[in-house]
Every structure is written in C-alpha cells, then in structure tokens.
N, C-alpha and C positions, 0 to 999 in steps of 0.2 A: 214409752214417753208419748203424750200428748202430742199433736200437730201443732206450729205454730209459736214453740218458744225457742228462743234464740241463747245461746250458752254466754253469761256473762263472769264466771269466775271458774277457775278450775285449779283443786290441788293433788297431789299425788303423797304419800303420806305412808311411811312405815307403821306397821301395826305394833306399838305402845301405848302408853298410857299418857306419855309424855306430849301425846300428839294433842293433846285435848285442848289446851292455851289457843294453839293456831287452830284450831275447829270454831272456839268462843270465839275467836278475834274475827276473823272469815264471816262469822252470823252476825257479830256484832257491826262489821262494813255494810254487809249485804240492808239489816233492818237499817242500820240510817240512810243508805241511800234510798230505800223504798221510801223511806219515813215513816214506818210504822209503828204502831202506839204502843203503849209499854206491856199491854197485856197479850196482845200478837208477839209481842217480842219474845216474851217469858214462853211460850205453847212454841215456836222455833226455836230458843236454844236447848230445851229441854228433851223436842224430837228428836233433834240434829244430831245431841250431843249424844245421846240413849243409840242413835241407828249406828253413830259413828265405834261408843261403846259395844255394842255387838259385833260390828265387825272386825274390830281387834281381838275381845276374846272368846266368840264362839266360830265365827268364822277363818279367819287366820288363825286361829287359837294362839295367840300370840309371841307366831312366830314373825320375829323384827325385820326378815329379807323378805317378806309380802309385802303388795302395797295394800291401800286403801285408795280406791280414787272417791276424791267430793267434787260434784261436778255443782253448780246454780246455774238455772235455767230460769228466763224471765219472759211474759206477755205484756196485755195491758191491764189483765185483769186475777193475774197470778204467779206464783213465781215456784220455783220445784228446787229440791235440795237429793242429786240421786246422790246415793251411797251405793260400790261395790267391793266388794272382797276378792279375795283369792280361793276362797276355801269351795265344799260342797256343796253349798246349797242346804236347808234345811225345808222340813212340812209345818209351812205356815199356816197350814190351813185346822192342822189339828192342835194345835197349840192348849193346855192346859188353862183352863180358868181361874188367872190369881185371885180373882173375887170369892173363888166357892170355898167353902170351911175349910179340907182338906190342904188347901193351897196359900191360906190366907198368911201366917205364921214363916212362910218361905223369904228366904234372904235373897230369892231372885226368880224369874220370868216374869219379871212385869214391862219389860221392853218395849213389846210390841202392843201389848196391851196400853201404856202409855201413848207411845207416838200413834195408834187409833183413836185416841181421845183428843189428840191434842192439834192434829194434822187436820187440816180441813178434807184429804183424802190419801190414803198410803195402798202405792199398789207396788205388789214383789215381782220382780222379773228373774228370769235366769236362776230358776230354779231356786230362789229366795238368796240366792248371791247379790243380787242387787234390791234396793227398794229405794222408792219415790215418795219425797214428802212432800206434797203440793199443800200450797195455803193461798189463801185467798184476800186481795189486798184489799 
C-alpha cells in the first residue's frame, strides 16, 4: 500500500457468489461519496467486482469458511480498493495473454487482464493473495 491513505470502509466476506450484491453496493457508496462520474464508475465496479470474483473462485476456491477481506482506502487525490484471500497466492507475473489467438475463444482468464485496463494502477501483494486497485479521482 501506498503512503498516505487513510482506511474509510472495510468488509469481511465469506467466499460465494452471493457476496457480489454487497460488493456492488460497497462501490456503489464508495463512487457517490467521491462523486465520480459514470464512466469512472463503470472501470470500479467492473475491477472491484472481477478482483472480488477471483478471490472467491480461484483463491478460496470457493470454500464458504474463507474470508475475503475488501478494504477502501482514500487520499486527496485517489482512492484504493485492496482485495485479499485466503488461499496460495498465484504467478501474476506469467499470466496467459487472453488477447493472443490461442486464448482468445476461452471462457476465462481475463481477470486480471481486465482490472489492468481499467484500474488506473493494480499492484499484487502477498504473493498475489492480495491486490490493489488504485484509481484516480
């Protein structure tokens, strides 16, 4: 985590599916209290809800006695959405290219590939048990 941001929400969150309502609802507080515009909004619940999806079912593998913690972290000039799991950790760094031919046809690994497109910046910690989705207000 960055220096300098101060924790203004935090949930703790069994790993289902069913968690996803109060994830929407959580981004949905967070973007009106910033007051941010609707296309900012759309690139956070899309990250948020994708990191939150990973962590239910590749991390917890969706075992329901894990948690999920969603922490929001706020400045004066950005605000951070960390996700962590329970699970092992994964190699974010060699991640498959959903964009390349072999890939493109797949019903899934575009996660991470998404929340890099849409996050103003996504760094993994903890051995890719946690990641940070900073956006910028």
């Amino acid at each position: 985590m960055k220096e300098g941001f101060t924790l203004i929400k935090s949930l703790k969150l069994p790993s289902n599916s069913e968690v996803i309502s109060a994830v929407e609802n959580m981004v949905d507080e967070i973007c009106l209290e910033l007051a941010l515009n609707e296309d900012a909004y759309g690139n956070v619940l899309i990250s948020v809800t994708e990191a939150v999806n990973n962590a239910i079912n590749h991390g917890n593998k969706n075992q329901n006695s894990l948690i999920i913690e969603l922490l929001v972290f706020d400045n004066s000039t950005e605000f951070c959405f960390s996700i962590t799991d329970e699970g092992n950790g994964f190699d974010y760094i060699n991640l498959p290219d959903p964009t390349s031919p072999e890939n493109i046809l797949k019903e899934n690994g575009r996660g991470v590939f998404l929340m890099r497109n849409l996050a103003d910046e996504v760094v993994f910690e903890e051995e890719g048990k946690k990641v940070l989705l900073y956006f910028k207000k």
